[in-house]
N, CA, C and O of each residue as an XYZ file, in Angstrom:
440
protein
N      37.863     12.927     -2.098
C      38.255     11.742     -1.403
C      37.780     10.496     -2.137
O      38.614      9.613     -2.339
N      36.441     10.319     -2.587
C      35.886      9.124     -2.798
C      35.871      9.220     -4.824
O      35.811      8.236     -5.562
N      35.945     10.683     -5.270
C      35.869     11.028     -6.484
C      34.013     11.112     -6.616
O      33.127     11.317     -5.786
N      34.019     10.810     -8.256
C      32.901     11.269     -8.139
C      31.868      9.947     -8.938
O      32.253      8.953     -9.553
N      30.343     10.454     -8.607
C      29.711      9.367     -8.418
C      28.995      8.866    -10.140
O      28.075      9.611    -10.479
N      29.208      8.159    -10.782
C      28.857      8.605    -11.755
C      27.163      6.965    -12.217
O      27.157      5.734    -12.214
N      26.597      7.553    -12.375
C      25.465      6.192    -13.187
C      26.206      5.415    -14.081
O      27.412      5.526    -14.306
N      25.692      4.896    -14.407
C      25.531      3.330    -15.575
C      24.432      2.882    -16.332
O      23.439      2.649    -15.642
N      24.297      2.675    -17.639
C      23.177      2.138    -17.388
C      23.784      0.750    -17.979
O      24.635      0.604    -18.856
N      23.223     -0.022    -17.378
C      23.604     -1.579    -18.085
C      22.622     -2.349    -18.656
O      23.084     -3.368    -19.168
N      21.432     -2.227    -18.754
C      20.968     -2.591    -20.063
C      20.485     -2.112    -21.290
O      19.758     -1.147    -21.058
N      20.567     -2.375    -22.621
C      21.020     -2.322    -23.408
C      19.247     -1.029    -23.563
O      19.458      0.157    -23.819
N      18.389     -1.311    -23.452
C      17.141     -0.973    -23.662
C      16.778      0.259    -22.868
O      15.803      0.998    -23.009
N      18.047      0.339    -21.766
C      17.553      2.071    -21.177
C      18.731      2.365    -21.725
O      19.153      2.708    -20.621
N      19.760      2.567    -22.505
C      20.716      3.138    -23.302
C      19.838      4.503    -23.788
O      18.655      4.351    -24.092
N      20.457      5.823    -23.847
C      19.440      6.874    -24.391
C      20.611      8.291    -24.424
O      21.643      8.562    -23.811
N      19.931      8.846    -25.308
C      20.822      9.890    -25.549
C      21.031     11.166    -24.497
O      21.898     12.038    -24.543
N      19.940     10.988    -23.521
C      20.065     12.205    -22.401
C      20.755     11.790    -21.177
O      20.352     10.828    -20.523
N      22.091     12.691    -20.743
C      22.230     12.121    -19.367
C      21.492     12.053    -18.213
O      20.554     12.793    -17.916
N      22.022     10.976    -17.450
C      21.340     10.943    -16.040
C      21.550     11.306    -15.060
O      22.534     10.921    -14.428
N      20.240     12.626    -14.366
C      20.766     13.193    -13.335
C      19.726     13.725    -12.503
O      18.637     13.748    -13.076
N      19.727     14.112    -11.456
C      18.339     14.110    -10.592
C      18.317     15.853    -10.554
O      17.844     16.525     -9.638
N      18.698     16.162    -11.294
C      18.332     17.924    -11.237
C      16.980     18.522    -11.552
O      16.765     18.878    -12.711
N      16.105     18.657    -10.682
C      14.786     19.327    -11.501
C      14.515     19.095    -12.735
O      14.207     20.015    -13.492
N      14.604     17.520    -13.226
C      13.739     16.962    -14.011
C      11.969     17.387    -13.958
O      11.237     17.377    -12.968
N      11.656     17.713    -15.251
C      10.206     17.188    -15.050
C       9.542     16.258    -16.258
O      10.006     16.285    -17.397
N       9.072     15.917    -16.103
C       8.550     14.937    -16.619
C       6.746     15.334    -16.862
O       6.022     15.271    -15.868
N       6.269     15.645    -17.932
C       5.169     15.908    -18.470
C       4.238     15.349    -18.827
O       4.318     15.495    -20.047
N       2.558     14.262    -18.460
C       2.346     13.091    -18.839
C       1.103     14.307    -18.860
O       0.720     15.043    -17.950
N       0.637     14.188    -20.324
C      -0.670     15.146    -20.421
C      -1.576     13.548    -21.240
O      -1.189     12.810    -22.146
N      -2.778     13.534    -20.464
C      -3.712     12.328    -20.328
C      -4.224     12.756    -21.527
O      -4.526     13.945    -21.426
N      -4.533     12.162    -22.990
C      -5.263     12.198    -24.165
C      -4.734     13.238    -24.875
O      -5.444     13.895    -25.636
N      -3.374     13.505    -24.691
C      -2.643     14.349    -25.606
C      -2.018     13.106    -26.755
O      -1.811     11.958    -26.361
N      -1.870     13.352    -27.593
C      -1.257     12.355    -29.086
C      -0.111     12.451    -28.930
O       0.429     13.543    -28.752
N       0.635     11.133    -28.967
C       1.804     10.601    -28.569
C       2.182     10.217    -29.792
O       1.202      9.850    -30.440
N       3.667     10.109    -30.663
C       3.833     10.058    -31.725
C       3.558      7.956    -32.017
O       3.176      7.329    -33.005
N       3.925      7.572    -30.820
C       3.422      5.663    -31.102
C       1.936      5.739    -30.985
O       1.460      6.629    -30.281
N       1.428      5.191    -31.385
C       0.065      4.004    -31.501
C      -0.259      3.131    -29.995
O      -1.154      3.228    -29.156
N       1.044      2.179    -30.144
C       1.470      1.234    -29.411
C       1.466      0.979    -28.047
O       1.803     -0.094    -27.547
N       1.091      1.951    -27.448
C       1.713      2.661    -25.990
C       0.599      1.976    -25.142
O      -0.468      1.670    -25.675
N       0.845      1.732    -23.807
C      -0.099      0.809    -22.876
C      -1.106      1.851    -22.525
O      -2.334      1.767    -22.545
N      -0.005      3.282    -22.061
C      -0.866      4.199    -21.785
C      -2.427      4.381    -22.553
O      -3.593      4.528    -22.187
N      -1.638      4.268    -23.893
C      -2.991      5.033    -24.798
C      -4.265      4.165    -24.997
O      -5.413      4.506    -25.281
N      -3.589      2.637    -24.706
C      -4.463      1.264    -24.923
C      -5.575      1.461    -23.705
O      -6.787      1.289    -23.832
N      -4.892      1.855    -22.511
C      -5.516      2.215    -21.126
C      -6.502      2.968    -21.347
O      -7.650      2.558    -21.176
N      -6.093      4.840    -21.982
C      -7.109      5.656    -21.889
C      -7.990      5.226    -23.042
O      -9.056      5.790    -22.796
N      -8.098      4.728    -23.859
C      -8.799      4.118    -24.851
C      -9.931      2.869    -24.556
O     -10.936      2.624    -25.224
N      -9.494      2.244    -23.478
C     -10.031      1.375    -23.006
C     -11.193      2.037    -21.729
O     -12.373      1.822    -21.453
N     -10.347      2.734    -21.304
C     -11.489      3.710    -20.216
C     -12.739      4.605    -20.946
O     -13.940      4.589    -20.676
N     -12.266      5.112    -21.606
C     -12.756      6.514    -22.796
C     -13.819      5.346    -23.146
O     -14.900      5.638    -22.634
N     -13.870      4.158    -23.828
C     -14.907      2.945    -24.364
C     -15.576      3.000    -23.022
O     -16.583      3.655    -23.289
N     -15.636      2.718    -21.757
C     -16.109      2.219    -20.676
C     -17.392      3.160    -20.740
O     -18.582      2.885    -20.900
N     -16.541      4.703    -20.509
C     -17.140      5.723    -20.182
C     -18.234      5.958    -20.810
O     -19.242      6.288    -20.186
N     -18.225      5.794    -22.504
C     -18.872      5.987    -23.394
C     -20.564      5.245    -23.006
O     -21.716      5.619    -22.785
N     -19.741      3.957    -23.114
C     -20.964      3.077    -22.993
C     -21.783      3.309    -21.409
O     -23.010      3.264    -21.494
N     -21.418      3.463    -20.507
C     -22.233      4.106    -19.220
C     -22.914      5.414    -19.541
O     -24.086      5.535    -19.185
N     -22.553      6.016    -19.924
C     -22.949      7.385    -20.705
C     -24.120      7.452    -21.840
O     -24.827      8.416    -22.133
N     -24.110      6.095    -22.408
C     -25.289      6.442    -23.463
C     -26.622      5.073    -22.702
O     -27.790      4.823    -23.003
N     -25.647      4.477    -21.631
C     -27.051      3.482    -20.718
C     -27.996      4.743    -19.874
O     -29.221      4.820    -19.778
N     -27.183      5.452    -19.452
C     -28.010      6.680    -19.120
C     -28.796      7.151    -19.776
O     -29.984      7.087    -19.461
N     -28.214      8.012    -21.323
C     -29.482      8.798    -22.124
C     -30.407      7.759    -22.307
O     -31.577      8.051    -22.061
N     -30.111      6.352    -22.765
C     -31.255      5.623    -23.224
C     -31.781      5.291    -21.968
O     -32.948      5.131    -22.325
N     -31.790      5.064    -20.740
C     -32.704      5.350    -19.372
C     -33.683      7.163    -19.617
O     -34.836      7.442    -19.948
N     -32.923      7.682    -19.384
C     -33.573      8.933    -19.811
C     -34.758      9.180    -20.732
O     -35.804      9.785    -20.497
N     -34.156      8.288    -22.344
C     -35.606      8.621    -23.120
C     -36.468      7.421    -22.650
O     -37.620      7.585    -23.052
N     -36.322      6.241    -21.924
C     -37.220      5.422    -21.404
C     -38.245      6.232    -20.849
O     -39.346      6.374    -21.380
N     -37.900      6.750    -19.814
C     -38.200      7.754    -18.967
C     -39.663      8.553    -19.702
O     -40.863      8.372    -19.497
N     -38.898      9.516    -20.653
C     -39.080     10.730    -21.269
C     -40.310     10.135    -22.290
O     -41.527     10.293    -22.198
N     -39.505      9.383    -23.304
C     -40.088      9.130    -24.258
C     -40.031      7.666    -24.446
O     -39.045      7.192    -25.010
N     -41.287      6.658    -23.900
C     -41.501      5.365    -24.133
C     -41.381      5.096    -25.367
O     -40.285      4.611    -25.649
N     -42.129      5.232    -26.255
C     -42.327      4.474    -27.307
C     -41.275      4.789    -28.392
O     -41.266      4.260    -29.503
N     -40.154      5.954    -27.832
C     -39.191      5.952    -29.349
C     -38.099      4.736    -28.677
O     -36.999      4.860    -29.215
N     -38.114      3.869    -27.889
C     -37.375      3.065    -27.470
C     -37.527      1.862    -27.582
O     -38.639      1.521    -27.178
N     -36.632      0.668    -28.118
C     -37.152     -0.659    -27.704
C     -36.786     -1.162    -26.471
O     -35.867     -0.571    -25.905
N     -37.062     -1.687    -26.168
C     -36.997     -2.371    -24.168
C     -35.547     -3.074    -24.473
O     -34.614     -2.843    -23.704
N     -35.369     -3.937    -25.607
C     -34.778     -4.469    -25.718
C     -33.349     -4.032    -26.270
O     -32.447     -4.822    -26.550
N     -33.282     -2.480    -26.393
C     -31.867     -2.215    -27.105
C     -31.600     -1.541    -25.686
O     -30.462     -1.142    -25.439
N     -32.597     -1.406    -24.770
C     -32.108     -0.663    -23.027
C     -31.676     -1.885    -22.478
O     -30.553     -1.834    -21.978
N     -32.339     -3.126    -22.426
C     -31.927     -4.072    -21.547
C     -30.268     -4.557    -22.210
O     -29.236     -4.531    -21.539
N     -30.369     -5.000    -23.735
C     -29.043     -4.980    -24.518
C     -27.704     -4.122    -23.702
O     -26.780     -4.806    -23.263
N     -27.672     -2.523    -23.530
C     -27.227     -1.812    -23.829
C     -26.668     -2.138    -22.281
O     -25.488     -2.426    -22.081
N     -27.835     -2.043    -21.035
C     -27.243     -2.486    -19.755
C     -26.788     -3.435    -19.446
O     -26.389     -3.448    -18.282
N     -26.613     -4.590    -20.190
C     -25.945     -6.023    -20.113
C     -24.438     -5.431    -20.831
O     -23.434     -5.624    -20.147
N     -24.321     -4.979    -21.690
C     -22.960     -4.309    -21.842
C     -22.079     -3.540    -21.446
O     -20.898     -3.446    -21.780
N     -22.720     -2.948    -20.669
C     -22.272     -1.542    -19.877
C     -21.678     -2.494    -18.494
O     -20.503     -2.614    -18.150
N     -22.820     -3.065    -17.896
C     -22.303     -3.729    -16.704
C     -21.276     -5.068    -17.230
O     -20.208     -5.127    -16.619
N     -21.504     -6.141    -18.304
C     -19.740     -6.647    -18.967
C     -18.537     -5.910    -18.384
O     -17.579     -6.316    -17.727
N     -18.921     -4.578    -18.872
C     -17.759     -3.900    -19.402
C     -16.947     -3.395    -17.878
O     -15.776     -3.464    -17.503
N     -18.306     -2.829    -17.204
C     -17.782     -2.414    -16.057
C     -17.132     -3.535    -14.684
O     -16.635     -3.326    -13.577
N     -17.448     -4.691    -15.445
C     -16.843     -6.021    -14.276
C     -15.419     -6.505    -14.725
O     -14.557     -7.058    -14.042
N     -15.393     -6.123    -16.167
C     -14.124     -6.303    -16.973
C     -12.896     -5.599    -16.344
O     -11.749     -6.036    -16.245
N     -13.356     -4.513    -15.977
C     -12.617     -3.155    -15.917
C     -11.990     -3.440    -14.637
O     -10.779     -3.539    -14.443
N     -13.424     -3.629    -13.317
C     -13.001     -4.176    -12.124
C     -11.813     -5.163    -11.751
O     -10.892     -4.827    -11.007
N     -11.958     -6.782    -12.517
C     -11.812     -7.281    -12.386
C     -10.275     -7.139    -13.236
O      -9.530     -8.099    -13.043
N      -9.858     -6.294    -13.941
C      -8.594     -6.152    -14.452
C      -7.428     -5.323    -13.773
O      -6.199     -5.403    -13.764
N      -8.689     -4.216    -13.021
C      -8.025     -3.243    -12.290
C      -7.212     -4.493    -10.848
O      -6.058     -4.490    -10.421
N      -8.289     -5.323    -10.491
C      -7.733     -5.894     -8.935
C      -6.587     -6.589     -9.409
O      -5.501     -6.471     -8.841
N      -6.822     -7.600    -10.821
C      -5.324     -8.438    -10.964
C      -4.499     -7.975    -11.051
O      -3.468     -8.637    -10.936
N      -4.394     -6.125    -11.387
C      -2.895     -5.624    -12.087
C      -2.514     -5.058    -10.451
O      -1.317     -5.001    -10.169
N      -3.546     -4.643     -9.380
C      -3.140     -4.135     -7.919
C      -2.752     -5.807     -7.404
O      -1.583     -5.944     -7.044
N      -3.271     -6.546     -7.369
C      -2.497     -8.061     -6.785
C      -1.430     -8.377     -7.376
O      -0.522     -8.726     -6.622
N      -1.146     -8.381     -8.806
C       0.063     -8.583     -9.335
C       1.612     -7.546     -8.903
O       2.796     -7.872     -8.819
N       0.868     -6.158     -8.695
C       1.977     -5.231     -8.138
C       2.336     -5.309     -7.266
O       3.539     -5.101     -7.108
N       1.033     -5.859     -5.537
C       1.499     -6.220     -4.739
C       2.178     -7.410     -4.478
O       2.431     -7.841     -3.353
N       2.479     -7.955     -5.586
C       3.094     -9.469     -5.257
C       4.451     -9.358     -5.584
O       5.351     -9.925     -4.963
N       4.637     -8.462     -6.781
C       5.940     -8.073     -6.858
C       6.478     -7.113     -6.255
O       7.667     -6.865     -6.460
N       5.614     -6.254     -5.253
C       6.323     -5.417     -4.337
C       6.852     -6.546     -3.077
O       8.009     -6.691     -2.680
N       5.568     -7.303     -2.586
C       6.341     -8.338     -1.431
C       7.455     -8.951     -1.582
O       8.256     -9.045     -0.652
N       7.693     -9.505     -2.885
C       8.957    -10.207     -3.166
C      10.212     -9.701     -3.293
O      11.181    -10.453     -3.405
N      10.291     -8.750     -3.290
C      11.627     -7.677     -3.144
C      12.464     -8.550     -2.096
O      13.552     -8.147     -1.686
């Protein structure tokens, strides 16, 4: 009666060689697997987290040999090390809320 329903794509940038169709697609996103771009937001993301992690991770061991072992430590590469760690971790915060306010602003505006 109505024929049949077919997609479009109309801009020029989702043009692609696979058709479009909602059949048991899946779609595979393996987190710190190597992606043939560089470029990718994703990878800028886990790269940017993976740094975060790092640096919380070694404010710990160097708490630890504070702890453990005073004198193989300077006070000053622990106090250093926690002024960076916490930077990093307000950075992170404070990037995470603008990109959730920015989404919700473009979800309201619909």
């Amino acid at each position: 009666m109505f024929g049949s329903l077919e997609l479009t794509r109309t801009e020029t940038a989702h043009i692609g060689t696979a058709p479009i169709s909602g059949k048991n697609q899946k779609v595979d996103i393996l987190i710190g697997a190597e992606d043939e771009s560089k470029g990718k937001f994703q990878n800028y993301l886990l790269d940017a987290v993976k740094s975060l992690n790092e640096q919380q991770t070694n404010v710990a061991h160097i708490q630890e040999q504070v702890i453990t072992d005073p004198d193989s430590v300077d006070i000053h590469d622990v106090t250093i090390a926690m002024a960076k760690a916490q930077m990093s971790l307000s950075l992170a915060q404070t990037v995470i809320e603008r990109v959730v306010q920015g989404w919700n602003d473009i979800s309201t505006t619909r």
